[in-house]
C-alpha positions as CSV (number, residue, x, y, z in Angstrom):
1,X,121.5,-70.7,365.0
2,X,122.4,-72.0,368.5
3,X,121.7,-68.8,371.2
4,X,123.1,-68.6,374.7
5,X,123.0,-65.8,377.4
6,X,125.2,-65.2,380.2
7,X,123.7,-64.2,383.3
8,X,125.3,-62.8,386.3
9,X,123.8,-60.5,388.9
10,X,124.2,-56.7,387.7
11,X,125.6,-57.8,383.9
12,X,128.6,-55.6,384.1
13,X,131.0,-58.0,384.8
14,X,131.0,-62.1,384.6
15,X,128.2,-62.3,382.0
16,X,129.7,-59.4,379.5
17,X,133.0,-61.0,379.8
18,X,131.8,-64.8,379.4
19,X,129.1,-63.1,376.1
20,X,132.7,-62.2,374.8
21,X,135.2,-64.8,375.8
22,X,132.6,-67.2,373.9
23,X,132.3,-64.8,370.8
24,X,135.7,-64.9,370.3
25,X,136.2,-68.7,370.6
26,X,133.4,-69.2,368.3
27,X,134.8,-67.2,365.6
28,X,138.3,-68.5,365.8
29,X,136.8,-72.3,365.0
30,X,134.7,-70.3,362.1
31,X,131.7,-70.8,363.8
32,X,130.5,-67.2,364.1
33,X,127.3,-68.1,361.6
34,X,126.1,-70.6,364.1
35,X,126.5,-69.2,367.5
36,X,125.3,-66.2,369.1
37,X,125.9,-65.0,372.7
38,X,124.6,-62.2,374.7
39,X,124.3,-61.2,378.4
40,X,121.7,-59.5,381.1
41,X,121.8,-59.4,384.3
42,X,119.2,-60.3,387.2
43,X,118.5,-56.7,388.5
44,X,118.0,-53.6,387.7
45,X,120.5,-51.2,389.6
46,X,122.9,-51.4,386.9
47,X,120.9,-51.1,383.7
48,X,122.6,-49.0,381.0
49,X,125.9,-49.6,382.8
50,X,129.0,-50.0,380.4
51,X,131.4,-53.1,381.2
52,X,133.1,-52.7,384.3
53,X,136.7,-51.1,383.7
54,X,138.1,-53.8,385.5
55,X,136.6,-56.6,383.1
56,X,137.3,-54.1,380.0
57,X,141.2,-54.2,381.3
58,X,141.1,-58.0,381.5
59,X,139.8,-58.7,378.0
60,X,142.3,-55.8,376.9
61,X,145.1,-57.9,378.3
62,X,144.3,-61.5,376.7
63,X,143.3,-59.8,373.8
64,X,139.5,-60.7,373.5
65,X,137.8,-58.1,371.4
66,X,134.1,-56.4,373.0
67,X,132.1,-53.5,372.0
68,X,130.5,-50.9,373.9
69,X,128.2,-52.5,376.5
70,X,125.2,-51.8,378.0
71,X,123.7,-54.0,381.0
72,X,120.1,-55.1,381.2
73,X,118.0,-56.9,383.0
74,X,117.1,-60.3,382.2
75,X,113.3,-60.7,380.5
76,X,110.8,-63.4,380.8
77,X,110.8,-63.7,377.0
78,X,114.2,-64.8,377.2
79,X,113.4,-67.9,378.1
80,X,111.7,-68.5,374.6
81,X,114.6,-66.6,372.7
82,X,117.5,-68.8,373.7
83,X,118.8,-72.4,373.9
84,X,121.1,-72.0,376.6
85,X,120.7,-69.8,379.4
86,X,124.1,-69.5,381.4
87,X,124.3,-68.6,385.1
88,X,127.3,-68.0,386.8
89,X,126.7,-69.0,390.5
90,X,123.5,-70.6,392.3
91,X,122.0,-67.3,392.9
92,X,121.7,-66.3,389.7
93,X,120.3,-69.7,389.0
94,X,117.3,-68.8,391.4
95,X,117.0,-65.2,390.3
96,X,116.6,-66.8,386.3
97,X,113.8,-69.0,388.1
98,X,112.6,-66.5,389.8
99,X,112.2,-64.3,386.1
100,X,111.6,-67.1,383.5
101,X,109.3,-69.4,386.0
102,X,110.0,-73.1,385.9
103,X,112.8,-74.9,383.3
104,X,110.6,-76.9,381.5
105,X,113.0,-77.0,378.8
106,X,116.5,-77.5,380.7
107,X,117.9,-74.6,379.4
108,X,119.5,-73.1,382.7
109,X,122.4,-74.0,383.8
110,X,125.8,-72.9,385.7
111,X,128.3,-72.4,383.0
112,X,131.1,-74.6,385.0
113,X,128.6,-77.5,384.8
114,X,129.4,-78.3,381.6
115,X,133.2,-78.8,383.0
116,X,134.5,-81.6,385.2
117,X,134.8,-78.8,388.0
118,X,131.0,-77.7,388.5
119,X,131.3,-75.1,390.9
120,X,129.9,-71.1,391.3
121,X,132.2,-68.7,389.8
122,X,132.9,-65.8,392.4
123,X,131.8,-62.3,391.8
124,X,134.7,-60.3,391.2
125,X,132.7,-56.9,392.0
126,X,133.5,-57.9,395.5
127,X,136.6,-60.4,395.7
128,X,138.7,-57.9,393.0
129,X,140.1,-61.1,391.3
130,X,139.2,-60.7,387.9
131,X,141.9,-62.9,386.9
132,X,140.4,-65.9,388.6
133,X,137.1,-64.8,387.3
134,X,138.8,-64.6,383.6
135,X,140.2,-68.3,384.0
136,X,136.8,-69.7,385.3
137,X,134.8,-68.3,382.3
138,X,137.4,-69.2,379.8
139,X,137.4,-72.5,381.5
140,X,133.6,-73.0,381.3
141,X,133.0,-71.1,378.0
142,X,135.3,-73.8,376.4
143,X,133.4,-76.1,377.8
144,X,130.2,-75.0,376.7
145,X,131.3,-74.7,373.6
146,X,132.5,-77.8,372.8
147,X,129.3,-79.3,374.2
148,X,126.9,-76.7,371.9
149,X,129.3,-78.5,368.8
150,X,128.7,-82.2,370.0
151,X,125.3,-81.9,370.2
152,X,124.1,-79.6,367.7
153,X,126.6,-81.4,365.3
154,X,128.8,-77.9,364.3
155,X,131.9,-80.2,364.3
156,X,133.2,-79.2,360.7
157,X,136.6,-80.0,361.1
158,X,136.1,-83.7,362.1
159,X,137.8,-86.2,360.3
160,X,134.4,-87.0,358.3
161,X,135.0,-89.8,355.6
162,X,133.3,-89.1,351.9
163,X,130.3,-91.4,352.8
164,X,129.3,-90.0,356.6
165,X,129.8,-86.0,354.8
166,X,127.2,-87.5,352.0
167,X,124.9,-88.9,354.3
168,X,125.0,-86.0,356.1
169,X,124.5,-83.5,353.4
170,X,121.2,-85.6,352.4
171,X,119.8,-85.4,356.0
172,X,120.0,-81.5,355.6
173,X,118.5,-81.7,352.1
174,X,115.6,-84.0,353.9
175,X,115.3,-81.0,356.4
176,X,115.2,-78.6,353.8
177,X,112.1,-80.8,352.1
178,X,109.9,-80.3,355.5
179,X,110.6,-76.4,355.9
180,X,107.7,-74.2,355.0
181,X,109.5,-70.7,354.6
182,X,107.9,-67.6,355.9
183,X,106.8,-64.5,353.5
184,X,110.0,-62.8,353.7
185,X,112.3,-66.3,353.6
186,X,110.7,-67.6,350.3
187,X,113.7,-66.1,347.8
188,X,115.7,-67.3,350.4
189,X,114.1,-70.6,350.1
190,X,114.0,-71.1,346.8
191,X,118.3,-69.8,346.5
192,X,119.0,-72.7,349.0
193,X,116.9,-75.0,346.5
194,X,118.9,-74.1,343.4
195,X,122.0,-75.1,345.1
196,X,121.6,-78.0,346.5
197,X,120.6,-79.2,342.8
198,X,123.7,-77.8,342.2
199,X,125.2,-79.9,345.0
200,X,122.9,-83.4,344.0
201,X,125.4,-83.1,340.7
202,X,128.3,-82.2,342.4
203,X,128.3,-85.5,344.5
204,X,126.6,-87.5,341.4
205,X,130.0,-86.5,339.6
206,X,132.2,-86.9,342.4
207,X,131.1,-90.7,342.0
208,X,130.9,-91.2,338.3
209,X,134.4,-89.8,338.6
210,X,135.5,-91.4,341.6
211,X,137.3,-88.3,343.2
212,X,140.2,-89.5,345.9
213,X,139.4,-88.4,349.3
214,X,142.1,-85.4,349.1
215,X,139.7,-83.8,346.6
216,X,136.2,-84.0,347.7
217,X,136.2,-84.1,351.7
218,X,137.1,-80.5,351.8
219,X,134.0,-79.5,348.9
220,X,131.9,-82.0,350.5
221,X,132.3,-80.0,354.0
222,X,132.4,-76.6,352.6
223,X,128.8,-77.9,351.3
224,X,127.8,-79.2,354.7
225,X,129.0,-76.4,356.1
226,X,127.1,-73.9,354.3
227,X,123.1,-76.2,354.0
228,X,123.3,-76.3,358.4
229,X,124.2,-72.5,358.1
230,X,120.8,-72.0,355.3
231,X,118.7,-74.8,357.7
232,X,119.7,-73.3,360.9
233,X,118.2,-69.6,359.6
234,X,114.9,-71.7,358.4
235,X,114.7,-73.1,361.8
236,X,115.2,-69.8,363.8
């Protein structure tokens, strides 16, 4: 599971709406089970603050669901929780530094720096343009997302031939092989196991067979799709 949090200053605006923006673009390429988001702030005045109506009304309006929200402060544990630690302009950069301590992981960045327009995105709690806010999130949050895919290879709908979904499917098996499960993962553990024997005769018929492309590169992902979604719960 890849984990990002948005940060803006009181988490009532930018960061909520960027935690949801991404949400909903990860569920509508079907990768809910791989990504989470969430959001805090970098103070306390606003803690236990719903979304601000003005943010709520945007989402509304492009039709990105949200739940009821409640702002926090960012924690120094955070640091440790997530892979991605999103800020929205420099000086929530500093405040994250000034919480987490150094980045020796290179997990903070500004969310436009993973577009070709790096840039702060204005707080619309004091320019009232959360339209231009919207477009800047939804602008970056793209971004970032197709970034999280490249690296942390979540690019199921690639245009995978048999052989590279094969050789991918025994790399997971191979991670699988070094995983020592925790207490309460062992059943778990053992379920994953059972099918990919399941899936080592799949493939081993799919060959004896010789299945056309048309019929095993959408099994063959469906199987690669669901061993990163098993690994990714070992590994977190």
């Amino acid at each position: 599971m890849v984990k990002v949090l948005f940060v803006c200053l009181g988490n009532i605006c930018r960061s909520p709406m960027g935690e949801f923006i991404f949400k909903d673009l990860a569920k509508k390429e079907g990768l809910e089970k791989f990504v989470i988001a969430r959001s805090a702030g970098t103070t306390y005045e606003t803690t236990g603050q719903d979304m601000h109506e003005e943010a709520k009304l945007k989402l509304n309006e492009k039709g990105i669901p949200y739940r009821r929200h409640r702002a926090r402060r960012m924690q120094k544990r955070d640091y440790s929780n997530f892979n991605y630690i999103i800020g929205m302009d420099e000086q929530n950069i500093q405040n994250i530094y000034n919480i987490c301590g150094e980045d020796t992981q290179s997990k903070v960045h500004k969310l436009l720096d993973y577009t070709d327009c790096p840039k702060d995105i204005d707080d619309p709690w004091y320019t009232g343009n959360f339209e231009k806010a919207y477009e800047d999130i939804l602008k970056g949050c793209k971004a970032l997302l197709k970034f999280i895919k490249e690296k942390h290879n979540l690019n199921f709908d690639k245009d995978y031939t048999k052989e590279e979904l094969v050789s991918l499917i025994y790399e997971d098996m191979k991670k699988y092989a070094a995983i020592t499960p925790s207490d309460g993962k062992i059943i778990e553990y053992f379920a994953l196991g059972s099918k990919i024997i399941d899936i080592r005769v799949w493939i081993s018929d799919m060959y004896s067979i010789e299945l056309d492309d048309e019929d095993a590169i959408p099994t063959l992902k469906n199987y690669y799709k669901d061993l990163e979604e098993y690994i990714r719960r070992f590994e977190n």
